[in-house]
C-alpha positions as CSV (number, residue, x, y, z in Angstrom):
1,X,54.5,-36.0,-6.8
2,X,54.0,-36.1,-3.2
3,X,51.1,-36.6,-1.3
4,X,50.0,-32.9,-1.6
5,X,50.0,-32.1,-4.9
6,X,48.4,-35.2,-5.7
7,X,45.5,-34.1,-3.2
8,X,45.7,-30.5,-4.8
9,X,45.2,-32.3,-8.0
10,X,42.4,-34.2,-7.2
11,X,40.7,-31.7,-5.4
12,X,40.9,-29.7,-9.0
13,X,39.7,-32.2,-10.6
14,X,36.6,-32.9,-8.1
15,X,35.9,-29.4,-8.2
16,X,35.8,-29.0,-12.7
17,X,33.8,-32.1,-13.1
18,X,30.8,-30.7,-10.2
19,X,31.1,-27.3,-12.2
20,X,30.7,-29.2,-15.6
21,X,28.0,-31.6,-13.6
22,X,26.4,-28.1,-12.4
23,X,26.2,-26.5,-15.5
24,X,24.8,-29.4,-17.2
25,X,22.1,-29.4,-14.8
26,X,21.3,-25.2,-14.5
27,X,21.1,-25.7,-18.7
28,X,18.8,-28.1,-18.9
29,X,14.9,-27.6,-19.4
30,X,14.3,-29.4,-16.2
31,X,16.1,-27.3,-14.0
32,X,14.3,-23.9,-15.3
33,X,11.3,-25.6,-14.9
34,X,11.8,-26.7,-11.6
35,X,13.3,-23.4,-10.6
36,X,9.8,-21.8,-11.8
37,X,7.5,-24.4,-9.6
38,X,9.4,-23.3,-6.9
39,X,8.9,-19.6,-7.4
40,X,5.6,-20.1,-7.8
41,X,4.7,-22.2,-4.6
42,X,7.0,-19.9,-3.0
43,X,4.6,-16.9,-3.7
44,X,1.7,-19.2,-2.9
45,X,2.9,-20.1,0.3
46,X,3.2,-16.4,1.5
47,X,-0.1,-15.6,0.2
48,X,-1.6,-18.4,2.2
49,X,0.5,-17.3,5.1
50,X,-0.8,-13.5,5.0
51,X,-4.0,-15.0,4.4
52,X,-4.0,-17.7,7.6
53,X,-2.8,-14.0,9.6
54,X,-5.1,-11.9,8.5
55,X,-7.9,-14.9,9.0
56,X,-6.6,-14.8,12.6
57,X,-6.9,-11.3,13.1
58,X,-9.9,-11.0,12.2
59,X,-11.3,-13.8,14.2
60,X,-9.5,-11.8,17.4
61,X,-11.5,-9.3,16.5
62,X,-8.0,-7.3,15.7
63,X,-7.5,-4.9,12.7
64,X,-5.9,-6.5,10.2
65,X,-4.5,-5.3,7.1
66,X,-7.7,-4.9,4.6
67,X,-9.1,-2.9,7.8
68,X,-6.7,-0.8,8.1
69,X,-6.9,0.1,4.2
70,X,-10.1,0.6,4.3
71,X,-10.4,3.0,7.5
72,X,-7.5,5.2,5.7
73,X,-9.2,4.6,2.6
74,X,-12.7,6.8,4.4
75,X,-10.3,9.0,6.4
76,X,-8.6,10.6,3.8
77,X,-12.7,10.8,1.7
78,X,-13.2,12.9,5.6
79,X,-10.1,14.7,5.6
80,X,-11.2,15.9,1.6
81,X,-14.6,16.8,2.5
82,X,-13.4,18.8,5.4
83,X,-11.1,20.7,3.9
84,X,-13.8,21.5,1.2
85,X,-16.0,22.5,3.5
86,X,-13.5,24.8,5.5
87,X,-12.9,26.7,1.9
88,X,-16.5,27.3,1.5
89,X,-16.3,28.7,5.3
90,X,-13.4,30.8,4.7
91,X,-15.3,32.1,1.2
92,X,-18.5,32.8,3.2
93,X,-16.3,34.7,5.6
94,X,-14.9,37.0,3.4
95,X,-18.3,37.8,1.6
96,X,-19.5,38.8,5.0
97,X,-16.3,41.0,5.5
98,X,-16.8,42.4,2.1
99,X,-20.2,42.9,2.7
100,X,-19.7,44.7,6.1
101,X,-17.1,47.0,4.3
102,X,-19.6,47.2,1.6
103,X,-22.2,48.4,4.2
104,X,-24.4,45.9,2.7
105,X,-26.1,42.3,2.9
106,X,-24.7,38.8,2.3
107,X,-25.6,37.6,-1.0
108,X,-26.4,34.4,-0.4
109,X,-29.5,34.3,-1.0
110,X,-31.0,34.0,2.2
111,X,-32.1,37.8,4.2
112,X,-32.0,38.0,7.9
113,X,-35.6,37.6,9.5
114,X,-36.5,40.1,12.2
115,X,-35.9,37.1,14.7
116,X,-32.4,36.6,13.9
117,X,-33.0,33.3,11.7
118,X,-32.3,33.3,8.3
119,X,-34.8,32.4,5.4
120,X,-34.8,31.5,1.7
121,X,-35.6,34.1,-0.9
């Protein structure tokens, strides 16, 4: 054997005994256990970090996440209202074109006053 092959050899064997070392050490209890701490101060550590930002925005007086949840949050409660109150507009509407066709009063419940208000019946 020359010098080579005996470094290829050793090499081989270096590298079989860390994988056996490795796979001793990923089966063990200890290393799925450790494995899990680490997720789980992982995930700690980002919610302390969104936490610390969001802490800071708000003490810039900036919009921060929750803030921007919440004002979407009451604009889309608007944008529903709105839009329920532009189909009662658009039903009124075509009651008073059917009722112009008709030749005859809304029925709304409400008559025209001789001032041009209108009053409850």
């Amino acid at each position: 054997m020359d010098n080579t092959e005996r470094v290829a050899q050793l090499y081989e064997d270096a590298e079989k005994q860390t994988a056996q070392a490795m796979e001793r050490l990923v089966g063990s209890q200890g290393f799925g256990t450790l494995m899990g701490q680490l997720a789980e101060n992982a995930a700690a550590m980002a919610k302390l970090g969104s936490d610390v930002m969001d802490l800071t925005l708000r003490n810039l007086r900036l919009a921060g996440r929750r803030d921007i949840v919440r004002l979407s949050r009451q604009l889309t409660r608007n944008e529903d209202k709105l839009e329920r109150v532009l189909q009662e507009l658009e039903s009124l509407r075509d009651e008073v074109s059917r009722a112009s066709s008709d030749g005859a009063a809304p029925s709304n419940g409400r008559r025209q006053s001789p001032q041009g208000t209108t009053s409850d019946s």
